[in-house]
C-alpha positions as CSV (number, residue, x, y, z in Angstrom):
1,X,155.6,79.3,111.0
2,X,153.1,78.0,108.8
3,X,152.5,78.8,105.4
4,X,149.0,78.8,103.2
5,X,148.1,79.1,99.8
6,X,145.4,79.5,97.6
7,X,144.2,78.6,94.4
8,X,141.6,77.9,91.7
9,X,139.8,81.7,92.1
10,X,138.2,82.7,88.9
11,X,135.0,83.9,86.5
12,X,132.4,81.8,86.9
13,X,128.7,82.1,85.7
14,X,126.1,81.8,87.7
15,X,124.9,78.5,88.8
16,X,128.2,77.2,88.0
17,X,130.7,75.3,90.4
18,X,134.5,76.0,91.6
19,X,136.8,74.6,93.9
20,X,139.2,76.1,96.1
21,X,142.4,74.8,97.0
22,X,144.5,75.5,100.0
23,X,147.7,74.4,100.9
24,X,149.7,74.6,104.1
25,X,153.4,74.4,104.3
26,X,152.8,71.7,107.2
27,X,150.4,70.0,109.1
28,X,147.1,71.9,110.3
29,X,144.5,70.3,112.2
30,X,142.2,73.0,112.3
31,X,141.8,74.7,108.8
32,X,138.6,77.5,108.1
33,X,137.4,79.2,104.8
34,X,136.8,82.8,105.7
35,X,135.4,85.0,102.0
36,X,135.1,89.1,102.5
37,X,134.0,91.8,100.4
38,X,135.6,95.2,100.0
39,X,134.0,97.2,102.7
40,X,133.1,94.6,104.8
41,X,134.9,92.0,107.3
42,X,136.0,88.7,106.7
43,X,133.3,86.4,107.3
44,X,133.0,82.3,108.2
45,X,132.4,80.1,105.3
46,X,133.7,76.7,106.4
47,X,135.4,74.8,109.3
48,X,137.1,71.3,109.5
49,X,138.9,70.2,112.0
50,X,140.4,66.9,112.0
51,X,138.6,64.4,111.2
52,X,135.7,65.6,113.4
53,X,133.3,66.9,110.6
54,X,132.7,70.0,109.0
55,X,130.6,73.1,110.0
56,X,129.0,75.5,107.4
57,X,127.6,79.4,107.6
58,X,123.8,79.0,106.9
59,X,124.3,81.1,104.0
60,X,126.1,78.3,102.3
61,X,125.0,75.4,103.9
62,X,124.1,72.3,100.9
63,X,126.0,74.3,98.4
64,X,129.5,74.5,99.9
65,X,131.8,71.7,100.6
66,X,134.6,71.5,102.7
67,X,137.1,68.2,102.2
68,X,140.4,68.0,103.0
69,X,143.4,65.7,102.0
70,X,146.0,65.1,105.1
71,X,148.5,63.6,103.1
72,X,149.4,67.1,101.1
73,X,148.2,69.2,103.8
74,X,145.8,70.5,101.4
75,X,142.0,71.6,102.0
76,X,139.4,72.2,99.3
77,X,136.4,74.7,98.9
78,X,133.8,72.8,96.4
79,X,131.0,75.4,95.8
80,X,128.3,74.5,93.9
81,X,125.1,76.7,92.4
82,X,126.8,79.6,92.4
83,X,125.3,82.8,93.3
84,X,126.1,86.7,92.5
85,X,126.3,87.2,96.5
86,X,129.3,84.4,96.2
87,X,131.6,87.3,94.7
88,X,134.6,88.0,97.6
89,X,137.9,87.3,98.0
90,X,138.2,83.8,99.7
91,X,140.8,83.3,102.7
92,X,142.0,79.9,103.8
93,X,143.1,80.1,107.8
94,X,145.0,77.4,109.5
95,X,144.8,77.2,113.6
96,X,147.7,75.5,115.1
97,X,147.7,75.0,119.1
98,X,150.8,74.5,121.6
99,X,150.8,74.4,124.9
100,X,147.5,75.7,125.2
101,X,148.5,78.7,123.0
102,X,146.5,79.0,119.7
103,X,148.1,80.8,116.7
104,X,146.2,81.6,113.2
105,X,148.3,81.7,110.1
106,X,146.0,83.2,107.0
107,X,146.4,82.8,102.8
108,X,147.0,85.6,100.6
109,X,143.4,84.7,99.3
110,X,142.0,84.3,96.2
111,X,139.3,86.0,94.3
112,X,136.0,84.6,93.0
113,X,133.4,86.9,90.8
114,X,130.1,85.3,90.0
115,X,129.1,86.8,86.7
116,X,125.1,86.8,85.2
C-alpha cells in the first residue's frame, strides 16, 4: 500500500507561481498530476515516469513543470503564470506495477485558487 501526500496549495494572484509537492510513502515509478473542479472530472496535468521525461496537457504545456526527486520519493508541480482557469483541487497519483498488474494509489489533494 502506498501512501501520497500533498502540499504547498494556496492563494495566489494571478500571474504568480506555486509549487506542489507530493510525497509517496515509498518508491513510485510512475507518478501523474491530475487537478479537478467541482462539477467536473479529474483531468491530466502532468506525467513522469522514471527517468523517461515528462508529458504535459496542452493546456499547460511551458507553464507547468513536472520534476521529481527519487531520493525522498517526492514529486513537484512548478506552475508558473498563473491563470484564473488554474483554480482546482490538484491530485498527485502514483502507478505501481506487479506482475503485470497495475494499481493507482491517489493524494488527498490539495487546493489552489487563482485570485485577480
Amino acid at each position: 500500500q502506498l501512501r501520497l501526500v500533498e502540499s504547498g496549495g494556496g492563494t495566489v494572484e494571478v500571474g504568480g507561481s506555486l509549487t506542489l509537492s507530493c510525497t509517496a510513502s515509498g518508491i513510485a515509478p510512475a507518478t501523474n498530476w491530475y487537478r479537478q473542479t467541482p462539477g467536473n472530472e479529474r483531468d491530466f496535468v502532468a506525467g513522469i515516469i522514471g527517468n523517461s521525461g515528462t508529458n504535459y496537457a496542452d493546456s499547460v504545456k511551458g507553464r507547468f513543470s513536472h520534476s521529481r526527486h527519487d531520493p525522498t520519493n517526492t514529486v513537484y508541480l512548478q506552475i508558473n503564470n498563473l491563470k484564473a482557469e488554474d483554480s482546482a483541487t490538484y491530485y498527485c497519483k502514483a502507478v505501481t506495477s506487479r506482475d503485470g498488474n497495475y494499481t493507482n494509489y491517489w493524494g488527498q489533494g490539495t487546493h489552489v485558487t487563482v485570485s485577480s
